[in-house]
C-alpha positions as a Markdown table, in Angstrom:
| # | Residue | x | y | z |
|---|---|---|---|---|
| 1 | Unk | 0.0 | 0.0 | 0.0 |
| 2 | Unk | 0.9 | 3.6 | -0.6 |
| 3 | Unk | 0.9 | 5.8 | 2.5 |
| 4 | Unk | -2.1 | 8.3 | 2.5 |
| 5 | Unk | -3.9 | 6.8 | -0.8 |
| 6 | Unk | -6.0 | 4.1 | -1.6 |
| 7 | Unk | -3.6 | 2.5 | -4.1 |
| 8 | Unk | -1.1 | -0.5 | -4.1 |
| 9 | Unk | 1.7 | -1.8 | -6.5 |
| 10 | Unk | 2.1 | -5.1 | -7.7 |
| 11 | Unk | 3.8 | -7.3 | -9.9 |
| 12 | Unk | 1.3 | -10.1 | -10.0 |
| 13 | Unk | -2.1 | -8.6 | -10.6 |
| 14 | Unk | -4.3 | -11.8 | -12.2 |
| 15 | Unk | -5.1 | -9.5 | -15.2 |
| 16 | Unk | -1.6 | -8.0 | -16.0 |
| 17 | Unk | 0.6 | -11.3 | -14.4 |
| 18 | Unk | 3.7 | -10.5 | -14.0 |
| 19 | Unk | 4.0 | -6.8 | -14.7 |
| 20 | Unk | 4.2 | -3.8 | -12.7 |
| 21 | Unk | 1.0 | -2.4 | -12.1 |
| 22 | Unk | -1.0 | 0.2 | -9.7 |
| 23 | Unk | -4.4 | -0.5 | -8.4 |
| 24 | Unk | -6.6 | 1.4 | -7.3 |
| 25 | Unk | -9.1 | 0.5 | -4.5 |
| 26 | Unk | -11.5 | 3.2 | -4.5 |
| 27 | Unk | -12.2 | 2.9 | -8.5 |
| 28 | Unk | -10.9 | -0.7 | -9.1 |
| 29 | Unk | -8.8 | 0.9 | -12.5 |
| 30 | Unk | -5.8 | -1.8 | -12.7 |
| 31 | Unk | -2.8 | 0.5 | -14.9 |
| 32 | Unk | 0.3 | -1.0 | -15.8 |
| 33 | Unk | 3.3 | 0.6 | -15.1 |
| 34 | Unk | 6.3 | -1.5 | -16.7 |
| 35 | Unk | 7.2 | -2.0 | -20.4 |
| 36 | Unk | 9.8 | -5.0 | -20.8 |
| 37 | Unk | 12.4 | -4.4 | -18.5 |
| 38 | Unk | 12.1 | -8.0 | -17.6 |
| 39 | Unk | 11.0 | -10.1 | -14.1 |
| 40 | Unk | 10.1 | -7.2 | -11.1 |
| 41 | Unk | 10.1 | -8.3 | -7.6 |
| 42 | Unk | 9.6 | -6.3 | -4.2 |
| 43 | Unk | 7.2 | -3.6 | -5.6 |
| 44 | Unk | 6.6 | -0.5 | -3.6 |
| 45 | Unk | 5.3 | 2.8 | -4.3 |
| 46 | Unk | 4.7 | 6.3 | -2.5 |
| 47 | Unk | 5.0 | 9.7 | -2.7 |
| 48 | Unk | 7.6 | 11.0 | -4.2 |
| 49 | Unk | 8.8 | 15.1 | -3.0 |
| 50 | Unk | 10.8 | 14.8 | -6.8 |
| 51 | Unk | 7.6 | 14.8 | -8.3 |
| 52 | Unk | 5.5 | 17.2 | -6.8 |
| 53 | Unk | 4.1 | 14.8 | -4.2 |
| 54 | Unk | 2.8 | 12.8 | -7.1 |
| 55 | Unk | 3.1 | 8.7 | -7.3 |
| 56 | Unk | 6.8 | 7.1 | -8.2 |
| 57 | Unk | 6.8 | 3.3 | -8.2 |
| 58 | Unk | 9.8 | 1.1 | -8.0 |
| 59 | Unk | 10.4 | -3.1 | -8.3 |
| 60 | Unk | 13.7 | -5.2 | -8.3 |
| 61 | Unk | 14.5 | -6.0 | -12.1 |
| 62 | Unk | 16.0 | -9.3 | -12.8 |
| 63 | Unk | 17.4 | -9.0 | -9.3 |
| 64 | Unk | 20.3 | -7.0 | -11.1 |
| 65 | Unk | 18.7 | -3.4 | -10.5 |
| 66 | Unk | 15.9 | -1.2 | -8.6 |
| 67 | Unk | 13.5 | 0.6 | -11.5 |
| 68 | Unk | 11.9 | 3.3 | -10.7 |
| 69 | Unk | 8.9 | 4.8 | -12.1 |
| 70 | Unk | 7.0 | 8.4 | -12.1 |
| 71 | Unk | 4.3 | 9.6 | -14.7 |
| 72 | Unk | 3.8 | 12.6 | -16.6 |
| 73 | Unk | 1.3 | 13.5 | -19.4 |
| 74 | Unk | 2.4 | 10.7 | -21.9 |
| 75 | Unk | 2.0 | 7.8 | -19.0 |
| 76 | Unk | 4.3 | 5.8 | -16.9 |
| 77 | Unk | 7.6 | 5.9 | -17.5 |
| 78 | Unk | 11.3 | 4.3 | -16.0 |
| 79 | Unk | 12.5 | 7.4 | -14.3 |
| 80 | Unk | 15.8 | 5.9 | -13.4 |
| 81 | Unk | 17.6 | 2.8 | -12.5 |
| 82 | Unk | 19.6 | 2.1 | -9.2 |
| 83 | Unk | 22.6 | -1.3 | -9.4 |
| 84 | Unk | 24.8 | -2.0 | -7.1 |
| 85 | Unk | 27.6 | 0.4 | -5.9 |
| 86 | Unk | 29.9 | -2.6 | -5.2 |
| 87 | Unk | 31.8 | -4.8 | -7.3 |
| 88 | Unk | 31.4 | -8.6 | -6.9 |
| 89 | Unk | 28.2 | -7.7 | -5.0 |
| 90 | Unk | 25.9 | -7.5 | -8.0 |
| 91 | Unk | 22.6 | -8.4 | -6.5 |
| 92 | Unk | 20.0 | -6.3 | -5.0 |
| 93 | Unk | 17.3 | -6.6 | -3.0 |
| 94 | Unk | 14.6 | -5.7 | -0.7 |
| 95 | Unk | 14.1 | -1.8 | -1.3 |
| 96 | Unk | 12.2 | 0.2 | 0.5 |
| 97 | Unk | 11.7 | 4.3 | -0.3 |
| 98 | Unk | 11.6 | 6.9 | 2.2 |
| 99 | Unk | 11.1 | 10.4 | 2.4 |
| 100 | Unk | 13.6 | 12.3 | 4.7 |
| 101 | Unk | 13.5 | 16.6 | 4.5 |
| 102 | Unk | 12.1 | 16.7 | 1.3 |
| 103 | Unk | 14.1 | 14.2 | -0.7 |
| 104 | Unk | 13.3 | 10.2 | -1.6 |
| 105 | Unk | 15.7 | 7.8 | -1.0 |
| 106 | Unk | 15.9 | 4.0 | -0.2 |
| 107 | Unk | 17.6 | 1.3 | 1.6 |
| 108 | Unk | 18.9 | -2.0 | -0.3 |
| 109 | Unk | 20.5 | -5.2 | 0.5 |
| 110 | Unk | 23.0 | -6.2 | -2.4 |
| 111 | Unk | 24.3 | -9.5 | -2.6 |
| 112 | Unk | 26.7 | -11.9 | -4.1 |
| 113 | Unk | 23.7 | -14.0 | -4.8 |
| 114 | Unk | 20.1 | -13.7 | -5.6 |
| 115 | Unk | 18.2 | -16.3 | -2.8 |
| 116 | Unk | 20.6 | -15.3 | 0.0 |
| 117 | Unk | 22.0 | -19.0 | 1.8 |
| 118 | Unk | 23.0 | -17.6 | 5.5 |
| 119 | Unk | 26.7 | -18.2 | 5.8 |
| 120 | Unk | 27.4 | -18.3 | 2.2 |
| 121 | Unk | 25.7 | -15.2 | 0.5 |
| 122 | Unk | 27.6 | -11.8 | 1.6 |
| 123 | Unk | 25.3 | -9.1 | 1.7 |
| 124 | Unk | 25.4 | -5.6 | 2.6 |
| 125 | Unk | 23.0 | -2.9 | 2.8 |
| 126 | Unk | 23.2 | 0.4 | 1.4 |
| 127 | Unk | 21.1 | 3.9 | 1.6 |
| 128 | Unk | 20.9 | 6.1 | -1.8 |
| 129 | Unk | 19.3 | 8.7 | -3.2 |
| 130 | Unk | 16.4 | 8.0 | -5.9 |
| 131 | Unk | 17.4 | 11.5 | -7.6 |
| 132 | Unk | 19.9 | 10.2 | -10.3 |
| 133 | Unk | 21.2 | 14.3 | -9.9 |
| 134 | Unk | 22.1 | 13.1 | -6.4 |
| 135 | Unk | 25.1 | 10.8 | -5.5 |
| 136 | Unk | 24.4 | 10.1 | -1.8 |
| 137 | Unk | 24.8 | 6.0 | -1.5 |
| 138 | Unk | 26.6 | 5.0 | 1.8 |
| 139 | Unk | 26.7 | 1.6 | 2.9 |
| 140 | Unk | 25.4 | 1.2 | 6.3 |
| 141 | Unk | 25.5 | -1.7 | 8.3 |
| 142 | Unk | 27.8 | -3.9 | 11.0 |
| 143 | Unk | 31.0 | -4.3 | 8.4 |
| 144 | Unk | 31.7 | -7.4 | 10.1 |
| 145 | Unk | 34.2 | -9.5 | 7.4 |
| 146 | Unk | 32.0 | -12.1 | 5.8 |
| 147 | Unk | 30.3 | -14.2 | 4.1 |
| 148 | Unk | 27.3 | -12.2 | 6.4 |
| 149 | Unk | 24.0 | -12.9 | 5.0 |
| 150 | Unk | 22.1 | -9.1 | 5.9 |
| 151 | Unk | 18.5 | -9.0 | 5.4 |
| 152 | Unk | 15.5 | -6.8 | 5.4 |
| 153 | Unk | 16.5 | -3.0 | 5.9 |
| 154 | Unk | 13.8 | -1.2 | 7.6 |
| 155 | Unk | 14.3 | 2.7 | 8.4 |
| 156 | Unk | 13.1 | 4.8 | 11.1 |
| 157 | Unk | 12.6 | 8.5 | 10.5 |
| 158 | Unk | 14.3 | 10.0 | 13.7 |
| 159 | Unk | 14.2 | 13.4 | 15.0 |
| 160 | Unk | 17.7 | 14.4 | 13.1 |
| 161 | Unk | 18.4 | 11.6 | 11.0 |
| 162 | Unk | 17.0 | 8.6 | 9.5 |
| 163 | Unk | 18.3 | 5.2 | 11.3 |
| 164 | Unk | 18.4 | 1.9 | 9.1 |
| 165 | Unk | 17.3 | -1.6 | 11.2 |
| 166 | Unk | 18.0 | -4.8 | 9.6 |
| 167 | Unk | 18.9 | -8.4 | 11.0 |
| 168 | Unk | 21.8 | -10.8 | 10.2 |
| 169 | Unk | 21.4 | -14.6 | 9.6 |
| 170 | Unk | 23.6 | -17.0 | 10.2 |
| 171 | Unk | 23.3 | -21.1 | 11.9 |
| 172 | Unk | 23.0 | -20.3 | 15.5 |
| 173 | Unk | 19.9 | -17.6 | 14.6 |
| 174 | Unk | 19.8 | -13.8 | 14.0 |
| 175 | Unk | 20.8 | -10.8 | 15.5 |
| 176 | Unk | 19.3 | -7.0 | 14.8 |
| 177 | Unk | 21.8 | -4.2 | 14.0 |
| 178 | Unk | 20.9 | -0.6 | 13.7 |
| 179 | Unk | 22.9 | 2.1 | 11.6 |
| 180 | Unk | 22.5 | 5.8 | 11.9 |
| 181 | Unk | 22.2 | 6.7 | 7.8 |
| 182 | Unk | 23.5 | 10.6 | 8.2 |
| 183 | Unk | 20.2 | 11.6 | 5.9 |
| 184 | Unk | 18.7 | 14.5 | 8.0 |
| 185 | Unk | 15.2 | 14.3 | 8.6 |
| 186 | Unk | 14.9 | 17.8 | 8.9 |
């Protein structure tokens, strides 16, 4: 669901499978988003300060890249693409956008591999900007030397700066880690 509206994104609505589409509850309208960019995973949308306030969209692609899509008069569009900042680490995963003083970013998990196997997969997890015209992307998490399987980045919006939770998993369980991101809140 999309904070404040009465819309979700999906990539596996029964009449557009596999695509990336919006839908809206309150009319029922089903309107896909995605051309042929390939296999989407981890939709997400909300409301993007870059675009007025207005809906951006965004899905894993191929598990290679984070799309991200916005509309304007001629329809939906790929706005920009987000890879991995790390060599050897060409996977990426589990985004999530956030708004923080005006600006959109999101957290990330990028991997060696696409289905993380704890103990094997090294994964890290990163915070960018979605604004291509912005280079903020810092890697925030334990650093411990690996293979660390990292997984599921949630952020919390605190009163100066954004913090980033996520968990490790390994054989003997998981542990939560918190990471203060630097992105001012206000």
């Amino acid at each position: 669901w999309v904070d404040g509206t009465f819309v979700f994104v999906t990539n596996n609505h029964p009449s557009i499978p596999g695509e990336l589409s919006i839908v809206d509850t309150s009319t029922g309208v089903v309107t896909q988003i995605s051309g042929a960019e390939g296999q989407f995973g981890n939709p997400y949308g909300w409301l993007a300060p870059e675009a007025g306030g207005d809906l951006y969209a965004l899905a894993t692609i191929d598990d290679r890249q984070v799309g991200i899509w916005g509309h304007d008069l001629g329809g939906w569009r790929l706005v920009t693409t987000v890879t991995s900042p790390e060599a050897g680490l060409s996977f990426v995963g589990s985004p999530e956008p956030f708004v923080a003083n005006g600006r959109s970013y999101l957290s990330l998990v990028v991997a060696t591999a696409a289905s993380p196997v704890p103990g094997t997969t090294e994964q890290h997890v990163w915070v960018m900007s979605v604004d291509p015209a912005d280079s903020f992307a810092q890697r925030c998490d334990d650093g411990a030397p690996g293979p660390v399987t990292r997984a599921d980045p949630e952020i919390l919006l605190g009163r100066d700066q954004a913090f980033v939770y996520y968990y490790t998993i390994s054989g003997s369980g998981s542990v939560t880690y918190g990471c203060a991101t630097g992105v001012a809140t206000r």
